[in-house]
Backbone as a ProteinNet text record, in pm:
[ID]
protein_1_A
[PRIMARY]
XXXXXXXXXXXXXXXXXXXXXXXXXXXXXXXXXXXXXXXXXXXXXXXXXXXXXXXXXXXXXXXXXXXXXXXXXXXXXXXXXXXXXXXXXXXXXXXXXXXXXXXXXXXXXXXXXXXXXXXXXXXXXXXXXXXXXXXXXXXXXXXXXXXXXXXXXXXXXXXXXXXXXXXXXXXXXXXXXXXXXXXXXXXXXXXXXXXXXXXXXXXXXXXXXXXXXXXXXXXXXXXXXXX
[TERTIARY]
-2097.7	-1959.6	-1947.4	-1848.8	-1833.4	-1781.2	-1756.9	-1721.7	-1638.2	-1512.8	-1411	-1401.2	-1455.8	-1356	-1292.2	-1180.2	-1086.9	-1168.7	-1210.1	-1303.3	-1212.3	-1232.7	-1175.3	-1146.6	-1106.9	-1071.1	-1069	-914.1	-855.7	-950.1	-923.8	-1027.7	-922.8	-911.9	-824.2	-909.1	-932.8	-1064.5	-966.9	-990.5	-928.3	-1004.7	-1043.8	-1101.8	-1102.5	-1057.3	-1021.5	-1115.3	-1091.7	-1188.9	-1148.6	-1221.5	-1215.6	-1069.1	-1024.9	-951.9	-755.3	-762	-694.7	-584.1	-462.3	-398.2	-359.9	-343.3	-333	-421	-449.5	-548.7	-484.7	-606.4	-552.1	-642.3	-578.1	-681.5	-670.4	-825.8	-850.4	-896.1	-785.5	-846.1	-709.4	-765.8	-733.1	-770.2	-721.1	-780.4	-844.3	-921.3	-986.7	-916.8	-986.9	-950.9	-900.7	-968	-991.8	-887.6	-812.7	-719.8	-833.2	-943.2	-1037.7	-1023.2	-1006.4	-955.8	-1071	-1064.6	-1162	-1157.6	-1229.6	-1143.2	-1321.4	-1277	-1375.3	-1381.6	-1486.5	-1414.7	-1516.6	-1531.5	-1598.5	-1680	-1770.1	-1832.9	-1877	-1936.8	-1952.5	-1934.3	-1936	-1908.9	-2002	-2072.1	-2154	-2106.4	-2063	-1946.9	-2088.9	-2104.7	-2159.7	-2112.1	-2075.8	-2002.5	-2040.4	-2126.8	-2191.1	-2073.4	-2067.1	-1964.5	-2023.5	-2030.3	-2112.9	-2124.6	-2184.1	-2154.4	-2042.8	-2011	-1859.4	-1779.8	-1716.1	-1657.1	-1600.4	-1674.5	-1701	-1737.4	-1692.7	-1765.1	-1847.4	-1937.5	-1989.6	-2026.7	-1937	-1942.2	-2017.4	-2081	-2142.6	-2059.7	-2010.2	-1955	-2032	-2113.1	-2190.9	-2164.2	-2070.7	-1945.5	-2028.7	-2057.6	-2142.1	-2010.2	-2001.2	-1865.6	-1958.4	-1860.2	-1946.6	-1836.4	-1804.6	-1798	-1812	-1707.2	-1671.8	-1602.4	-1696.5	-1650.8	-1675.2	-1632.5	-1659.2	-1596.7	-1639.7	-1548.5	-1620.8	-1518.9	-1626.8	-1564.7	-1512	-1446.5	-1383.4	-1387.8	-1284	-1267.1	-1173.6	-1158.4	-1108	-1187	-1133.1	-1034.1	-880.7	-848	-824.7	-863.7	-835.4	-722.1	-647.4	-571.3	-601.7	-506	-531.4	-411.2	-430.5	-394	-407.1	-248.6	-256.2	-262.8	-418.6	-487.5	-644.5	-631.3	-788.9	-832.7	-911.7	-970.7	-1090.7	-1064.1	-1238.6	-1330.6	-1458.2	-1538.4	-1702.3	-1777.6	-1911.1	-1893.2	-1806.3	-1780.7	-1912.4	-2010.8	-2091.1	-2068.9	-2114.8	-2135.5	-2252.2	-2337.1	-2443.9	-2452.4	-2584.5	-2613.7	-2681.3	-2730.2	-2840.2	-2979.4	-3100.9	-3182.8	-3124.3	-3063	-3034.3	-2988.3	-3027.4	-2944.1	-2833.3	-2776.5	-2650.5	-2575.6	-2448.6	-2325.4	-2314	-2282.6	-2249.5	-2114.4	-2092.8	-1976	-1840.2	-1737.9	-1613.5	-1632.3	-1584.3	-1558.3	-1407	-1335.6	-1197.2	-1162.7	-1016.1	-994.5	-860.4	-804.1	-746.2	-736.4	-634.2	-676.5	-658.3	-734.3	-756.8	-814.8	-805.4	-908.7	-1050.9	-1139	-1246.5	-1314.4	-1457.8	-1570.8	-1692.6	-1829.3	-1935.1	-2032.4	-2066.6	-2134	-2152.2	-2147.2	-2286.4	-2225.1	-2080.8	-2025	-1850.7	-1840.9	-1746.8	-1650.1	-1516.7	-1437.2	-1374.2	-1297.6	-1221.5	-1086.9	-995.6	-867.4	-803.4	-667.9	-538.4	-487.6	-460.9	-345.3	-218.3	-143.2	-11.2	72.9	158.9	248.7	287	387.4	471.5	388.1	227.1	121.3	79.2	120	51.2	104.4	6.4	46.7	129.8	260.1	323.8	238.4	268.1	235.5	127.1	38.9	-36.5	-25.5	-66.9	4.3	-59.9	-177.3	-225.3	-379.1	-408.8	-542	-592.3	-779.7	-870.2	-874.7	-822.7	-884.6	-1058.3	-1135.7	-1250.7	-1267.5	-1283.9	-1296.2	-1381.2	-1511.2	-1605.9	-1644.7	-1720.1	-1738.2	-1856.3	-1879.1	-2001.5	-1965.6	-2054	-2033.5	-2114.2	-2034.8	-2060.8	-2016.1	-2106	-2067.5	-2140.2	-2059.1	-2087.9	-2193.5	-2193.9	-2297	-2258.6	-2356	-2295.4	-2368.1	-2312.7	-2345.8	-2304.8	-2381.4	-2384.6	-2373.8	-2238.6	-2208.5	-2178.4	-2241.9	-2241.3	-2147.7	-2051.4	-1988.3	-2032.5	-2058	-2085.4	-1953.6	-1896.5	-1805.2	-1796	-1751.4	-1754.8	-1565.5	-1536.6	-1423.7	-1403.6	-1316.4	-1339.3	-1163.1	-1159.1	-1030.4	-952.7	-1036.6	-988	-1016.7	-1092.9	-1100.1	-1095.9	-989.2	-946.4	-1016.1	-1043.8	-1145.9	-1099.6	-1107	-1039.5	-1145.2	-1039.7	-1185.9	-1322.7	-1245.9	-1374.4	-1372.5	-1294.2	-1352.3	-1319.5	-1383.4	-1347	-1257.8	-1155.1	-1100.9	-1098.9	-1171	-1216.4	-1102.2	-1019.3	-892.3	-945.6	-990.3	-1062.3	-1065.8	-1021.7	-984	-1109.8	-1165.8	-1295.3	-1267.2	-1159.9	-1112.3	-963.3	-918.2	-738.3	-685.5	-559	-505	-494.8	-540.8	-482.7	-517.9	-594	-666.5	-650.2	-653.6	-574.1	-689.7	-828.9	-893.3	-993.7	-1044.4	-1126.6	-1229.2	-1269.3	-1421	-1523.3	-1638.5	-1720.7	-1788.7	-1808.1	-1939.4	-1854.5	-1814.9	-1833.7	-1902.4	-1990.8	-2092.2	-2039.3	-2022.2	-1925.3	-2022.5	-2096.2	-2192.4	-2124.5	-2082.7	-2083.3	-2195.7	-2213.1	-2340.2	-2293.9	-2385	-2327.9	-2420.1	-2405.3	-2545.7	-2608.4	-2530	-2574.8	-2628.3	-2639.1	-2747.1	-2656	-2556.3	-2433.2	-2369.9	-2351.6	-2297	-2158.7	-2098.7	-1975.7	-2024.8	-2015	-2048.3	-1960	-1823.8	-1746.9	-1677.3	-1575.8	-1512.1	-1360.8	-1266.4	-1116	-1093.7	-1044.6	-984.1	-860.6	-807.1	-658.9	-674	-615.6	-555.4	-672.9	-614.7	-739.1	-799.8	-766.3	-804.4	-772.1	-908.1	-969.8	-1008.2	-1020.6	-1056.3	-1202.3	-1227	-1418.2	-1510.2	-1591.5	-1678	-1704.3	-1582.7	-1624.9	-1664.9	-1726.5	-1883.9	-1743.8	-1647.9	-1603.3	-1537.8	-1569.2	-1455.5	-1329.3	-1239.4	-1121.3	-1189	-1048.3	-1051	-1092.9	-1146.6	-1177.4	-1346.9	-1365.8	-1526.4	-1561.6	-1652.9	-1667.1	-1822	-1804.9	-1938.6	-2024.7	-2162.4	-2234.1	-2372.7	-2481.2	-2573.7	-2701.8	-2653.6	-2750	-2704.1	-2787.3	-2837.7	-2729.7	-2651.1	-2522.5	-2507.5	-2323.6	-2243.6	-2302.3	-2325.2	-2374.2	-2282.6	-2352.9	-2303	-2178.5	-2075.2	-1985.1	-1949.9	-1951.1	-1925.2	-1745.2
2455.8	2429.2	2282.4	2208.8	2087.9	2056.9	1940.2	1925.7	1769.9	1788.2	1663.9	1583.5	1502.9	1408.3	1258.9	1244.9	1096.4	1006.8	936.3	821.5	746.2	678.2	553.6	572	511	461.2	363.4	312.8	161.9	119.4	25.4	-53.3	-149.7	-138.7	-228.3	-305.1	-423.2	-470	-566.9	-598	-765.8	-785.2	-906.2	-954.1	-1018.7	-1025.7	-1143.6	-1202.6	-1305.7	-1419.3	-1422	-1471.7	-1494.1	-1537.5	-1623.4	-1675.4	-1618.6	-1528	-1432	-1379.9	-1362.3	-1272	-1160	-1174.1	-1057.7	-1087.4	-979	-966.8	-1047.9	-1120.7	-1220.3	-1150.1	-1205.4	-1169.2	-1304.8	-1336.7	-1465.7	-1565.3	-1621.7	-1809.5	-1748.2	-1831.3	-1861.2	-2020.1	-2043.4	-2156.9	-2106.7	-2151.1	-2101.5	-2236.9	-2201.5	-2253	-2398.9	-2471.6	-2620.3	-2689.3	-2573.2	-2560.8	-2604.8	-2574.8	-2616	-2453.5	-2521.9	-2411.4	-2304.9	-2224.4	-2085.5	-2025.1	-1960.5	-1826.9	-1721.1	-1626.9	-1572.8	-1520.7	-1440.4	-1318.3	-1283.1	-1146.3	-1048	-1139.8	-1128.1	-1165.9	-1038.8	-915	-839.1	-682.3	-624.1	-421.4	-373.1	-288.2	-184.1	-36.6	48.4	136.1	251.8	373.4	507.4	631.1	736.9	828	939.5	1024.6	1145	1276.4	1327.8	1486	1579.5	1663.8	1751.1	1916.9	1992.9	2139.4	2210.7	2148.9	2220.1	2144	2060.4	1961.5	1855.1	1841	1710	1545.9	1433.6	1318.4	1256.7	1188.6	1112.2	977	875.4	759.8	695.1	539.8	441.7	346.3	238.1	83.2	-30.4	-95.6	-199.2	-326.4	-383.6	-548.3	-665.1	-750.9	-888.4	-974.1	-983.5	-1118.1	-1232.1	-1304.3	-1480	-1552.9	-1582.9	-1557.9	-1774.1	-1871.3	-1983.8	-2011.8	-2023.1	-2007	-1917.9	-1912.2	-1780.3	-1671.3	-1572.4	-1413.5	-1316	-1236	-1152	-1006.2	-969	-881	-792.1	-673.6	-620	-530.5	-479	-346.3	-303.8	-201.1	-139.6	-22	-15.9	108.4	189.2	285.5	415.6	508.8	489.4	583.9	695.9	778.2	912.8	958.7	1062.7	1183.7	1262.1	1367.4	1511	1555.1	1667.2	1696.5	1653.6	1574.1	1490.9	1418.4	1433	1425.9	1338.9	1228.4	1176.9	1186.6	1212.5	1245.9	1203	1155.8	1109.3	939.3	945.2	770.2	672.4	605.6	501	361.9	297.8	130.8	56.1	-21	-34.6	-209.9	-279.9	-402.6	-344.9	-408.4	-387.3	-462	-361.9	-409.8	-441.3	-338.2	-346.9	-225.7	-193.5	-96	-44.6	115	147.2	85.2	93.1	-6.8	169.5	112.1	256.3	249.6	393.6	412.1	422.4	430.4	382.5	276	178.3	31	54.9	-65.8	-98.4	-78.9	-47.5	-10.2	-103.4	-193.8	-284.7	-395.5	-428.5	-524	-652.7	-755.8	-903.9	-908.4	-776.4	-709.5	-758.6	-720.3	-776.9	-683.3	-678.5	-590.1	-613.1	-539.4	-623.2	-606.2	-720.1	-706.4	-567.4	-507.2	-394.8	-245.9	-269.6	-129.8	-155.8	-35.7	11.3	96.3	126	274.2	314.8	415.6	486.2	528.5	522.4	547.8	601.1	631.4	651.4	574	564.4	415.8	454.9	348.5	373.8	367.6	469.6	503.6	410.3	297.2	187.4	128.8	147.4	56.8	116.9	246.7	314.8	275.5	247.5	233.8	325.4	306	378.5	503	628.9	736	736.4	791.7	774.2	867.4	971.8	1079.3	1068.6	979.3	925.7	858.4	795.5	690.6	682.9	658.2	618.9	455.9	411.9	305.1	269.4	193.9	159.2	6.8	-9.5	-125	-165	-265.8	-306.6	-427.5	-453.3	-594.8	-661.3	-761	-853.5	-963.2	-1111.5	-1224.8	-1297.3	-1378.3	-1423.5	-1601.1	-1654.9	-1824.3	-1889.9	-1903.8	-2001.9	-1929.2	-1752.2	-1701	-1585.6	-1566.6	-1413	-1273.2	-1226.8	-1080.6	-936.7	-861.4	-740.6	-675.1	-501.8	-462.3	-314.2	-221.4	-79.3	32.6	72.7	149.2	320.3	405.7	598.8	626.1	763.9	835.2	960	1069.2	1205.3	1215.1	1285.2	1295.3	1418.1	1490.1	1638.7	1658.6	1741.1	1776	1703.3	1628	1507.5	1545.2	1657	1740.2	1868	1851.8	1956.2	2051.9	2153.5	2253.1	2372.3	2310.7	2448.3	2522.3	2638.7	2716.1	2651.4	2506.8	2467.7	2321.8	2249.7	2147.1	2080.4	2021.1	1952.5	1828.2	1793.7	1638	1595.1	1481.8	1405.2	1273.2	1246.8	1132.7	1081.7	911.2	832	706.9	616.5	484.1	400.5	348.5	232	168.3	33.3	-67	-71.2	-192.1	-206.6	-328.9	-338.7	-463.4	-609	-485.2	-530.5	-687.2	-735.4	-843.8	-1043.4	-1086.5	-1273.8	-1316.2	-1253.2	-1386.7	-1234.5	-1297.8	-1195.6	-1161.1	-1066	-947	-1055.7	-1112.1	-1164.5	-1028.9	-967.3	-822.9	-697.3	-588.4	-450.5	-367.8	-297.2	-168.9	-56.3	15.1	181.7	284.4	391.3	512.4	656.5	697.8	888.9	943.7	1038.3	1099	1257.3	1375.7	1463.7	1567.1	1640.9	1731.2	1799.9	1851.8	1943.9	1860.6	1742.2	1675.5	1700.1	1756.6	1720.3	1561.8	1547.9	1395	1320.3	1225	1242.2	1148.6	1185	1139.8	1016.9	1028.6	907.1	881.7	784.9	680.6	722.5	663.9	633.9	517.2	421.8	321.4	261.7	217.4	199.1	38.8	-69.5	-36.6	-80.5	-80.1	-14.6	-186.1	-282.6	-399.8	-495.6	-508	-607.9	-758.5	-730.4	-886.9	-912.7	-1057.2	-1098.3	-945.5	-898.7	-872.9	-706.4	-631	-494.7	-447.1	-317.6	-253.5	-65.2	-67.6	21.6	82	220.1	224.1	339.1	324.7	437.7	574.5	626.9	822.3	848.8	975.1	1033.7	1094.2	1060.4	1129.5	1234.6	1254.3	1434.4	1435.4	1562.8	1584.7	1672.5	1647.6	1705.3	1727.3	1761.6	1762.3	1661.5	1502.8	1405.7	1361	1262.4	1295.1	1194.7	1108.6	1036.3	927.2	903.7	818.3	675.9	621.5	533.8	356.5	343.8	164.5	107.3	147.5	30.6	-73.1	-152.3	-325.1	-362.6
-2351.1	-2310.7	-2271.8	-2341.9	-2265.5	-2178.3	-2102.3	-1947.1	-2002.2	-1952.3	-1990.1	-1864	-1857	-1693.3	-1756.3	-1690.4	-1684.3	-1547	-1603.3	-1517.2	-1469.8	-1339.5	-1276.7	-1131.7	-1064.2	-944.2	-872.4	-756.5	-729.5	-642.2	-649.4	-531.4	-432.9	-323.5	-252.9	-154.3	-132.9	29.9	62.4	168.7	222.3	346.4	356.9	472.2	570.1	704.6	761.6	879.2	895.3	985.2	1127.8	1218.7	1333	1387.4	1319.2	1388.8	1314.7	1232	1186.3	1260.9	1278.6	1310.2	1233.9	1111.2	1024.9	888.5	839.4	717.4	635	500.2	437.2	343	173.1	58.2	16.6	-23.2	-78.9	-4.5	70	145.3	266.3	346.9	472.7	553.3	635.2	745.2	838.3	896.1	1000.1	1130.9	1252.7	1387.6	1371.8	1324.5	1294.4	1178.2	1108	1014.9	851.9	874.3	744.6	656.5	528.3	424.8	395.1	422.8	376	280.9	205.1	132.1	57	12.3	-36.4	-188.7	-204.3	-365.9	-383.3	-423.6	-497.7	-606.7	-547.4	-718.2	-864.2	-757	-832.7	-755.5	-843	-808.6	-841.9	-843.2	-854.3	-806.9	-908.6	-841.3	-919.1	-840.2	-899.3	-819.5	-892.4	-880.5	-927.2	-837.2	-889.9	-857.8	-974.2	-978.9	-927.2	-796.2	-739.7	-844.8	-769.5	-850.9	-759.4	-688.9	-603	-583.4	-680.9	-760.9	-663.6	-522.7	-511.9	-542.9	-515.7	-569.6	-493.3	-489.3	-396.3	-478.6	-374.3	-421.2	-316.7	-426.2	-389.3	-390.9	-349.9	-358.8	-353	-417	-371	-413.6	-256.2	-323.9	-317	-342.7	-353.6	-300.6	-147.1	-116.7	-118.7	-129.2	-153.8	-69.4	49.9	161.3	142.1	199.7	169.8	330.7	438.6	568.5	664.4	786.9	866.4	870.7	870.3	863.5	893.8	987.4	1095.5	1021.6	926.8	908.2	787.7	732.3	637.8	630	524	550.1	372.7	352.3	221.3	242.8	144.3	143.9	2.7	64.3	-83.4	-34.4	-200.4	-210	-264.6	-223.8	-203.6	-303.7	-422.4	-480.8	-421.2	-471.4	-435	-300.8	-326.9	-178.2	-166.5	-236.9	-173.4	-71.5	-35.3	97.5	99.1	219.5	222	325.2	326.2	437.5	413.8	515.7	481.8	504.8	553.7	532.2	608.8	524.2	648.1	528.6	615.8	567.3	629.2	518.5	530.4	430.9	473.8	404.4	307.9	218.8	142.7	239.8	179.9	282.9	488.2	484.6	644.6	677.6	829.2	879.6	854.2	856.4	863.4	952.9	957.1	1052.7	1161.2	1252.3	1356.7	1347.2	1332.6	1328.9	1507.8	1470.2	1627.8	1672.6	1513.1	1562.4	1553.1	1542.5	1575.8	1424.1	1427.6	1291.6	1314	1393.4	1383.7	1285	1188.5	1086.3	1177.4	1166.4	1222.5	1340.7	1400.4	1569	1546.3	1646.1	1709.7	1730.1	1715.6	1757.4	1732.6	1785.9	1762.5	1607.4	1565.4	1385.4	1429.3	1265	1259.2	1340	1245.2	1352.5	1199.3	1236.6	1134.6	1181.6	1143.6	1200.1	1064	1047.1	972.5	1032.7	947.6	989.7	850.1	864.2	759.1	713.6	612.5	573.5	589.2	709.8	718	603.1	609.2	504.6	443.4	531.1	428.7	357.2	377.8	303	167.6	158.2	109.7	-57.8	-188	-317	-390.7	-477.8	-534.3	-605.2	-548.4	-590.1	-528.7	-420.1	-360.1	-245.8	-201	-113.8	12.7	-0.9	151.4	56.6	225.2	194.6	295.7	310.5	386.3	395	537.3	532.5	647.4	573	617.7	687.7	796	858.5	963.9	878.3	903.4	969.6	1067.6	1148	1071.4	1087.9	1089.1	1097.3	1109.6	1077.9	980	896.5	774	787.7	739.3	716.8	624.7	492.5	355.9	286.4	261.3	202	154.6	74.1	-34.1	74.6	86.4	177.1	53	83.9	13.6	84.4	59.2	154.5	110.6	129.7	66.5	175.1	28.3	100.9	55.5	140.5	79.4	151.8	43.7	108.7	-6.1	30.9	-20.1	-68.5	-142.9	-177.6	-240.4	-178.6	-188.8	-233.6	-376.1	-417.6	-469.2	-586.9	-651.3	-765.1	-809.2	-953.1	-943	-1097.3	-1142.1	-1259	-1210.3	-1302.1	-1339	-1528.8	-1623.9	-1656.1	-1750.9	-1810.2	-1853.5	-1934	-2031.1	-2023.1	-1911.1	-1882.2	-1727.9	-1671.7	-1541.8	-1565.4	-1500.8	-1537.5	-1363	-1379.7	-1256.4	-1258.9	-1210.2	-1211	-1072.5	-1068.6	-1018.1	-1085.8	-1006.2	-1087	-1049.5	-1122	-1058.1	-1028.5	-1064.5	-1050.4	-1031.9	-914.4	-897.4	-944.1	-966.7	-973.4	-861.5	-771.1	-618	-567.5	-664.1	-604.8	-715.2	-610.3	-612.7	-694.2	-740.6	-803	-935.2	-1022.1	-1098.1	-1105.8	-1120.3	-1119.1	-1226.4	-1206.8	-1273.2	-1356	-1219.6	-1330.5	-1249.2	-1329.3	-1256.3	-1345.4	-1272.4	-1308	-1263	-1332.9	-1296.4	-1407	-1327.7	-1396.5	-1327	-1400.1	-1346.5	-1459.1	-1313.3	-1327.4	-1280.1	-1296.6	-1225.6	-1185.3	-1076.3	-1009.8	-1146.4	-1217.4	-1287.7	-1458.5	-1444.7	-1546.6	-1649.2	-1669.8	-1801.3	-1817.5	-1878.4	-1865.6	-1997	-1947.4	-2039.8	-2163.8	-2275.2	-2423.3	-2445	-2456	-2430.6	-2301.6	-2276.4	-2204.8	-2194.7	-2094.6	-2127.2	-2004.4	-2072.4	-1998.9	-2033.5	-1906.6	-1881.6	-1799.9	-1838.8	-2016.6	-2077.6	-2250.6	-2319.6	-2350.4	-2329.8	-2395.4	-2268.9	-2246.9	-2112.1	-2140	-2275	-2295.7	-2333.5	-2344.9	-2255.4	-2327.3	-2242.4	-2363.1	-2305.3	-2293.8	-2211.5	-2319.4	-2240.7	-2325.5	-2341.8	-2245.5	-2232.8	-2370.3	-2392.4	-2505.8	-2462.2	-2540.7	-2523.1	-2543.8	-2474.6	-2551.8	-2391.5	-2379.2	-2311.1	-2232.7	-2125.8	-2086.3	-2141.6	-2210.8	-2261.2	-2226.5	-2105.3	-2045.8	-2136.4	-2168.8	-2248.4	-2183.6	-2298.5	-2268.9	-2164.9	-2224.6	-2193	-1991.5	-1975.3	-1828.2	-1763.5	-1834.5	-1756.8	-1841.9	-1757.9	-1850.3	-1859.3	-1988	-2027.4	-1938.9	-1845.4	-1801.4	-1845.4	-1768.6	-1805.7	-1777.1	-1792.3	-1794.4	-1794.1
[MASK]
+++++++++++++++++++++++++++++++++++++++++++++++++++++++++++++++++++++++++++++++++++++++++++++++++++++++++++++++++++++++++++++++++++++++++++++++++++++++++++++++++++++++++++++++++++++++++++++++++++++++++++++++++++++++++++++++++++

């Protein structure tokens, strides 16, 4: 029997600095009025399909970080009745962040601590029936930091007789400067895996590896790297 899923999901982050009153994407000034700013250099997105049609995602952002900044916060939107839970944040090579930090955007708290909250409504993206926002401390000055996000997402697929469709966007529009590399793999407990692809929209440019049509889960052990 084959297993169908629609791949993807948005990505929203913004980060702000010390001297911040409200969240900024991109560049900012800091205290001294000296120009700041940051960007993603790269994604590393993986997304395993559970056998009780859970997801469990990885996020792993590469900021490259052009100044000081103690701060960010990613939000996900939310379909339907999906739900997120499991939420931690972690460095690469470093401790987990403890969780019941401040979930204040441009607020204050100590590195190495994180909170979770809701995304207020007026924030919330067209069609979007609610969202997790994640908001993380540390301090950063003139360096690339790696910053892993886990979270569980429960009731975000839909399961027919004869196939699952998983609707999950990897990537958003949401953002002022462009993605150098993203890596996006679904994988799934049960070692089925999708044969082809569907991406929206279908022509990215530069040299994606992605092709159209649809995920079709099969026999082999997971979806082949997309670029």
């Amino acid at each position: 029997m084959l297993k169908r899923a629609l791949i993807g999901f948005a990505v929203v982050a913004v980060v702000f600095g010390a001297s911040s009153l409200a969240p900024i994407l991109g560049s900012d000034t800091d205290a001294d009025g000296n120009l700041k700013d940051y960007r993603i250099e790269r994604a590393d997105i993986a997304v395993e399909l559970n056998r009780d049609g859970s997801l469990d995602v990885t996020e792993a952002l590469r900021f490259d970080f052009d100044g000081d900044f103690t701060g960010a916060y990613r939000d996900i939107p939310l379909r339907g009745a999906a739900k997120i839970s499991r939420v931690s944040v972690s460095e690469a090579g470093g401790s987990p962040y403890q969780p019941g930090g401040s979930t204040e955007l441009g607020g204050f708290d100590l590195p190495n601590r994180f909170g979770v909250t809701e995304i207020p409504e007026f924030q919330l993206p067209a069609g979007a029936a609610g969202g997790t926002r994640v908001v993380w401390h540390y301090r950063a000055a003139d360096e690339d930091r790696d910053f892993i996000l886990r979270y569980r997402v429960d009731d975000a697929v839909i399961a027919y007789q004869d196939v699952v469709d998983v609707g999950w966007f990897v990537w958003g529009d949401q953002w002022d400067f462009t993605l150098d590399h993203l890596d996006a793999t679904m994988t799934s407990e049960t070692g089925a895996a999708p044969l082809d692809s569907w991406l929206e929209p279908w022509d990215l440019g530069g040299s994606s590896s992605f092709r159209v049509g649809y995920a079709i889960f099969g026999p082999a052990s997971s979806l082949p790297t997309i670029r």
